[in-house]
C-alpha angles and dihedrals in degrees: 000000000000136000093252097050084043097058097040078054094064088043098058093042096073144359114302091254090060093049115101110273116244124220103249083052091065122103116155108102121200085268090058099037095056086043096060094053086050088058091051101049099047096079142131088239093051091041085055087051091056087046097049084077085081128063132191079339094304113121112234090198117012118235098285096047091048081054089053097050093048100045083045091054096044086055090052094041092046097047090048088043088049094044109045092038093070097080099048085047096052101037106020102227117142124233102276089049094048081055104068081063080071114018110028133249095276093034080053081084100061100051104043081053095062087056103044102058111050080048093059097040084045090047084048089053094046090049093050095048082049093047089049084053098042088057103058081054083060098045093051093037102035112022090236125122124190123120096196090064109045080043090060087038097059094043096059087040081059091044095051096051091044090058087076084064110210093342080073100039087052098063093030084055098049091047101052094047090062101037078041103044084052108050083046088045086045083046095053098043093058096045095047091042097041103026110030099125099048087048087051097052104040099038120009090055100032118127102229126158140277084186119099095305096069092055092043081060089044095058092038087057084045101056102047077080100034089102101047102052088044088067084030090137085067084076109032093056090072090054124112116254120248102055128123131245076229100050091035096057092055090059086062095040098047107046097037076053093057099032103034103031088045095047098048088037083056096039091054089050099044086050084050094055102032109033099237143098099198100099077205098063085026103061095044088048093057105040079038093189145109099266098044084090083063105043096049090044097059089041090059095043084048096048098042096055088047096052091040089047092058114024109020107035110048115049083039085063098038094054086046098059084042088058093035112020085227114159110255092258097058088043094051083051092053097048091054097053090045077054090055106042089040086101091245093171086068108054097049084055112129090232086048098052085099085052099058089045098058086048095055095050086045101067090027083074090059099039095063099058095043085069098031076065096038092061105041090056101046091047104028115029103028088025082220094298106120125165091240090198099049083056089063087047124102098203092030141112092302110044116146139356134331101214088187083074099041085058092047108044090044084041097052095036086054095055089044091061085062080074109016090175087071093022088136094060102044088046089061109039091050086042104056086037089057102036082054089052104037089041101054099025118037096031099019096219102313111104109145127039090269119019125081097177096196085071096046104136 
C-alpha cells in the first residue's frame, strides 16, 4: 500500500481531528506553544495549591522548602512532559490513539476513560468557580444577580471558542498569560513592598519540615498536572515540526516555571498576610477596596477559560469522537453539556472539600501507571518506532486487549491506595515494574492477535 492510500486509510478511520496531524497542519509556534502553558499555570486552583502550605496561619514548610517542592515537582512534570510528548510530535496521533500501542483497541476504553472523566467534572468546577465570579461582575455592573446563568453562560462562551479547536486555544492562551503574569506580578509587589516583615517572620523563618509531609506536598504540586502530561500528545501535535526534545522539553520547563512556581510562591505569601487560603476571600482582603470585586473576579473568569482551554476541554472530547465518530464540533458540545450537568455546585461546597480531595487522589492512582505504561512501551518495547496506520485499523496489529496492561495499571493503582498521599508515584513505579515483568516474561511480547513487539521493525 502507498503512502498516499495509507494515509486516506487513517482519515477515513476516524474524525478529521483524530487523524494524525500533517505538517503543514501545524500552527502553534514555540511562542504559542509556552504561552499556552502560561495560561494554564496561572489559576485559582493552582494559587490554592501554593496557599495550602499554610495552615490556620502555621507554615507547614517554610519558604525554602516550598521552593524546593515546587522546583522538585516542575522537573518531574517537565521530564514526563518531554518524554510522553514524543510520540504525539513525531507522528501526530493524539492521546486516545497513542493509547491502542499500550492498551488495545478495545483496553483503549478503559484508560481514556480514566482520564476523561476527572477532565469534564474538573472543567465543570472551574466553570462553576468562574460563573460564581462572573456573576459578582454582573451584580456590581448590571445590577443581576443570578449564578446559574452566568455559569451556563460561561460555559457556552467556552464551548463556542473551543469549537475553533487549538486555533482558539492559541490566541485565548497568549492573551491570558499576559492579562494573568500581571495581576500575579501586581499581587507580589504589593505583598513584598507592604508585607515583607510579616512574610519574613511567618514564613521565611519558619521551621517546617523536610520529613513526609514535603513530599506529600511534591507529589500534590506534581499531580495537578498529572492529567494533562499524560495526554500530553494532545499538545505536541500541534507543534510545529523541527524542534528539538531538547528544546522541546525547555518550553514545558520555562514557562510552568514562570507560571506554576510564581503562582504557588505568591499564593504562600497572600494565605501568611491575610489568613486564608481561599485565593477568593485572600486577594480582596489584601487590595481592600472597591474595585478589588472586580479585579479577583476577572482574575478568576480569566484563569478558568485558560486552564479549560488547555487541560479539561480537549482529550474529553477526544475520548468522546473515539467512542462516537462525532465530528469535533458535536463532541466539544457534548463535552460542554457532561461539564454542566456534572453537579458542580456540589462538589466546591465547603462540607464536600474532603470529598474532592479523595477524588483527586482517586483517579490520580490510576493516572501514574498509565504512564508509567505509556512510556515503557513507547521507549522500551517499540524503542519509538509505531505503524501509524495499523493504529487507525479495526482488524489490525493491535485488535483487542492487552491484558499485560490491564495487570499492570489495576496492580499498580491498587499499591498506590496503601499511601494514597503519594498515591502518583507509587502508581507508577509498581506499574511500570509490573507492565516490564508481565510484559517480557508471562506473554513474551505478544500481547494482541496480531502484534509480537520484540520483532517491531
Amino acid at each position: 500500500m502507498s503512502n498516499k492510500e495509507e494515509k486516506k486509510q487513517v482519515a477515513a478511520a476516524e474524525g478529521d481531528s483524530l487523524r494524525p496531524t500533517e505538517d503543514k497542519d501545524r500552527t502553534m509556534g514555540t511562542f504559542g506553544y509556552m504561552s499556552m502553558w502560561v495560561g494554564d499555570g496561572v489559576n485559582m486552583g493552582n494559587m490554592t495549591l501554593g496557599m495550602s502550605v499554610i495552615a490556620v496561619g502555621v507554615a507547614t514548610l517554610n519558604m525554602w522548602q516550598t521552593i524546593a517542592a515546587s522546583v522538585l515537582a516542575i522537573g518531574i512534570i517537565s521530564l514526563i512532559f518531554a518524554l510522553n510528548d514524543r510520540a504525539g510530535y513525531r507522528t501526530g496521533i493524539p492521546y486516545v490513539v497513542q493509547l491502542k500501542m499500550s492498551f488495545g483497541d478495545k483496553g483503549t476504553i478503559i484508560s481514556s476513560l480514566l482520564r476523561g472523566v476527572p477532565a469534564i467534572i474538573w472543567y465543570g468546577i472551574q466553570s462553576w468557580i468562574g460563573g460564581t465570579a462572573l456573576n459578582e461582575i454582573t451584580k456590581i455592573l448590571f445590577d443581576f444577580d443570578n449564578v446559574a446563568v452566568s455559569f451556563v453562560v460561561l460555559l457556552l462562551v467556552q464551548i463556542v471558542i473551543s469549537m475553533k479547536g487549538f486555533h482558539a486555544i492559541k490566541w485565548v492562551e497568549t492573551v491570558a498569560s499576559v492579562v494573568l503574569m500581571l495581576i500575579v506580578a501586581v499581587v507580589f509587589v504589593i505583598l513584598v513592598k507592604d508585607y515583607s516583615g510579616e512574610i519574613v517572620n511567618n514564613w521565611v523563618k519558619a521551621e517546617g519540615t523536610w520529613g513526609l509531609e514535603f513530599f506529600g506536598f511534591v507529589m500534590v504540586f506534581m499531580g495537578n498536572y498529572a492529567a494533562i502530561f499524560l495526554s500530553a500528545a494532545d499538545y505536541s501535535r500541534e507543534l510545529k515540526t523541527g524542534i528539538s526534545d531538547k528544546k522541546r522539553g525547555f518550553l514545558y520547563f520555562g514557562p510552568i516555571t514562570l507560571a506554576y512556581g510564581s503562582v504557588l510562591i505568591v499564593g504562600a505569601m497572600l494565605a501568611v498576610v491575610t489568613g486564608y487560603v481561599n485565593p477568593a476571600l485572600a486577594l480582596p482582603a489584601l487590595l481592600d477596596n472597591q474595585y478589588a470585586t472586580l479585579f479577583v473576579s476577572a482574575f478568576i473568569v480569566f484563569g478558568v477559560i485558560a486552564v479549560n482551554m488547555v487541560a479539561n476541554i480537549v482529550s474529553p472530547t477526544y475520548v468522546i469522537q473515539l467512542f462516537t465518530k462525532l465530528n469535533y464540533k458535536i463532541a466539544v458540545t457534548i463535552t460542554g453539556l457532561l461539564a454542566m450537568v456534572s453537579f458542580p455546585w456540589l462538589l466546591v461546597q465547603d462540607e464536600s472539600a474532603h470529598g474532592l480531595d479523595m477524588f483527586v487522589l482517586i483517579y490520580s492512582a490510576f493516572l501514574g501507571p498509565i504512564v508509567a505504561i505509556l512510556l515503557l512501551e513507547y521507549y522500551v518495547f517499540r524503542k519509538q518506532k509505531v505503524k501509524v496506520e495499523e493504529l487507525y485499523k479495526k482488524d489490525g496489529q493491535f485488535a483487542g486487549w492487552n491484558p499485560a496492561a490491564l495487570i499492570a495499571l489495576f496492580g499498580g493503582a491498587a499499591a498506590a491506595f496503601v499511601k494514597v498521599d503519594l498515591a502518583w508515584i507509587i502508581g507508577f513505579v509498581v506499574a511500570g515494574i509490573l507492565y516490564y515483568l508481565v510484559t517480557k516474561f508471562a506473554f513474551k511480547g505478544s500481547r494482541f492477535k496480531k502484534d509480537t513487539i520484540f520483532e517491531e521493525k
